[in-house]
C-alpha angles and dihedrals in degrees: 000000000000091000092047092061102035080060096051091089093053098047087053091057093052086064096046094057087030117040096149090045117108108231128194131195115207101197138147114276089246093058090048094094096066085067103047103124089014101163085189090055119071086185142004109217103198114212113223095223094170113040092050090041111126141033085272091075105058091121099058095036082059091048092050097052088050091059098040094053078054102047099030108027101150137191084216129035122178124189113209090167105061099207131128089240092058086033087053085041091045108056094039087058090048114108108237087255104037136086136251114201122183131164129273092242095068119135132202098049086294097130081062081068102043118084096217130013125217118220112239124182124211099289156102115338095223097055088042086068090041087074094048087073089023081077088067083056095248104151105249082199096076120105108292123238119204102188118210145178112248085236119217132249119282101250105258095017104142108147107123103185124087112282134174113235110224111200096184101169138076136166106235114083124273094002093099127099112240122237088256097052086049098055092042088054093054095050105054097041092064098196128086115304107195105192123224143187142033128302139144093214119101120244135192110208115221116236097274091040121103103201116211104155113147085019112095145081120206095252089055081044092062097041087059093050098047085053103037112114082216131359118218105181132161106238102280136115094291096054085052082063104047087050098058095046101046145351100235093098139114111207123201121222117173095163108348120101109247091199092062106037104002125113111305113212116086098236094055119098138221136194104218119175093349091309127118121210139137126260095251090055086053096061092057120090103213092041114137116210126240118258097295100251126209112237100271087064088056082056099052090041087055093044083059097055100046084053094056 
């Protein structure tokens, strides 16, 4: 999910330089839904991961690449992703003349497949796919659009006041809030607390929390967020939308970089090792944390910020 969206401004930028050019988005069936009434995009591919997934299916990964170098062949392909499997898709769907570009960065083997490499530093990932287009010559440091769909209403959502959407899991080990942390933060935040995202773990909500987890689509996800007085979420792909629609975010980092794959815009925050800072502090050197706050001052810090 999180790819999907950090591409989004470059892919804008291609249809701005580009508005009579045919562009085609290879993604995941489960991240099809991010693209849905994409003006940017002519047509979204979806990659059948999983059906193709394993040595097994070798057949059917040769018949749909067949199919692919017929349906999709392209004078430019850019790979955003960087793995053996977009590299493989990739040069089959180049025209023979054509090029294949892909980031320095790229892991697998992928860079042997492309026909130039663009030189990328450590850094956002957004800004690292910046310079994929940034070789055409396009300026990376025009305004960025992060195109969305609108989302639609979680079936049953009626709560009207303010609230503050809490997205606490996330799948990759130790970035997750606990239950007590949960129910601490919803107690000292007083207003409405909707919760959001997927986990096996059981949770009891505290009064003024909704609790909504395993029940929402990406499309419902995004309607919360867009309407969320103020978004708190652990780094995960969730997190990636919300920054892209709005800087009212916290965002929560334990061991995950926040310079590489942290909110994006510069009025956003994050808590990082039990620090708290905007986004554009972060991006100075020589930048000094605020007092490293427990997890009832976050929640007074966010209680602020809903009131403003």
């Amino acid at each position: 999910m999180g790819d999907v969206i950090h591409t989004l401004p470059a892919v804008a930028l291609l249809r701005r330089a580009w508005p009579q050019a045919t562009l085609r988005w290879l993604v995941n069936p489960e991240w099809a839904p991010l693209l849905e009434g994409n003006s940017d995009v002519d047509e979204i591919v979806p990659f059948p991961r999983r059906e193709l997934a394993g040595l097994l299916k070798l057949p059917a990964q040769i018949r749909w690449l067949r199919e692919m170098r017929i349906r999709c062949r392209s004078e430019l392909v850019l790979d955003f992703q960087g793995l053996l499997r977009s590299a493989v898709v990739g040069r089959v769907c180049r025209e023979s003349d054509g090029r294949f570009l892909g980031l320095s960065d790229a892991r697998e083997g992928a860079r042997f497949f492309y026909d130039c490499v663009v030189p990328v530093a450590r850094e956002h990932a957004v800004d690292r796919y910046l310079k994929m287009v940034a070789a055409f010559g396009l300026d990376p440091s025009a305004p960025l659009i992060w195109r969305l769909p609108e989302g639609t209403r979680s079936a049953g959502f009626e709560l009207e006041e303010p609230f503050c959407l809490l997205h606490p899991f996330a799948r990759g080990e130790g970035k997750s809030m606990t239950p007590e942390d949960i129910e601490a933060f919803c107690k000292a935040l007083g207003h409405p607390v909707v919760l959001a995202g997927r986990t096996d773990a059981r949770i009891v909500p505290a009064e003024n929390a909704v609790d909504l987890l395993n029940r929402t689509s990406i499309p419902e996800l995004i309607w919360l967020i867009r309407r969320a007085r103020f978004t708190v979420s652990v780094d995960s792909g969730p997190m990636h939308i919300a920054a892209a629609l709005t800087p009212r975010l916290l965002g929560i980092h334990t061991w995950s970089d926040p310079a590489l794959v942290g909110p994006h815009q510069p009025e956003a925050w994050i808590w990082k090792d039990r620090a708290l800072m905007q986004v554009k502090a972060l991006r100075q050197p020589a930048a000094k944390p605020a007092a490293a706050p427990d997890i009832a001052a976050v929640a007074a810090f966010v209680r602020e910020q809903m009131e403003d």
